[in-house]
C-alpha positions as CSV (number, residue, x, y, z in Angstrom):
1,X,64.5,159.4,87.8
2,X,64.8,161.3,84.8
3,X,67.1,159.9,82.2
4,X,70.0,162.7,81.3
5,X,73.1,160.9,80.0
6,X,73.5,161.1,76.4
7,X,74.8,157.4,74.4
8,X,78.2,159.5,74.5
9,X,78.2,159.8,78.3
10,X,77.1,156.9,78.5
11,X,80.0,155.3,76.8
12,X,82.9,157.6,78.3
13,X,81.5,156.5,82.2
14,X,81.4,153.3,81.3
15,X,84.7,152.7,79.3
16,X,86.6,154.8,82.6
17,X,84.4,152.9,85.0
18,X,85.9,150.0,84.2
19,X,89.5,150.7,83.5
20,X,89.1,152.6,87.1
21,X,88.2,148.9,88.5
22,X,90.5,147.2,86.9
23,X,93.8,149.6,87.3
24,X,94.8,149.0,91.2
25,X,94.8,145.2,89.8
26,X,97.5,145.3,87.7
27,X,100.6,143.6,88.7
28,X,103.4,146.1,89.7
29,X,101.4,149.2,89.8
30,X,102.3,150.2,93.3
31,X,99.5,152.6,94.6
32,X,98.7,154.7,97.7
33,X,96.5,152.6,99.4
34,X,93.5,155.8,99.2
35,X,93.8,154.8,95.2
36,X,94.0,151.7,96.0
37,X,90.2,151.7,97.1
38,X,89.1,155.0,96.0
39,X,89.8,154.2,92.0
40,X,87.1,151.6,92.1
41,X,84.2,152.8,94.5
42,X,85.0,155.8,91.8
43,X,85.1,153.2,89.1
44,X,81.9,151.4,90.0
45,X,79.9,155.0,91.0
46,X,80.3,155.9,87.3
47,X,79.5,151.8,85.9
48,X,76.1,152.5,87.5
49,X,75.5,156.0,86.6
50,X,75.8,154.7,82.8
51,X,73.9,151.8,83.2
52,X,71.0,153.9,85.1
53,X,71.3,157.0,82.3
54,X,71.1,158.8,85.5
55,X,73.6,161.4,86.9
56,X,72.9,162.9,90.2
57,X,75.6,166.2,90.0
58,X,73.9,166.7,86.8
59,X,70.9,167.2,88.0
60,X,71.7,169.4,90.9
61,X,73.5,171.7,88.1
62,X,70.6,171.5,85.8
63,X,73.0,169.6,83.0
64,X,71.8,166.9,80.6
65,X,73.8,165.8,77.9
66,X,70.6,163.5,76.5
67,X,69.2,164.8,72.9
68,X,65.8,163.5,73.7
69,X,65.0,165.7,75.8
């Protein structure tokens, strides 16, 4: 797997990863129960994308937002 997520990236995926997980937790947040387990399979999809430095979609679009390449 080729690396192609910039430190940036990195951070943004894994700062909204984590809020994403966290959010259908907080007391009196009344959700549809589709956010209620969509937010974190979406939460923890994006956690592991930054701690892989690997994006599938952007490498089916041909992106990379990593300077060393």
């Amino acid at each position: 797997m080729p690396v192609n997520l910039g430190s940036l990236d990195r951070l943004i995926r894994l700062v909204a990863g984590v809020v994403l997980v966290i959010v259908p937790f907080i007391p009196g947040l009344v959700l549809a129960p589709v956010l209620q387990w969509g937010l974190p399979v979406i939460g923890v999809v994006l956690i592991a994308t930054a701690f892989l430095r690997f994006c599938p979609i952007y490498r089916v679009l041909g992106l990379s937002t990593n300077k060393a390449r």
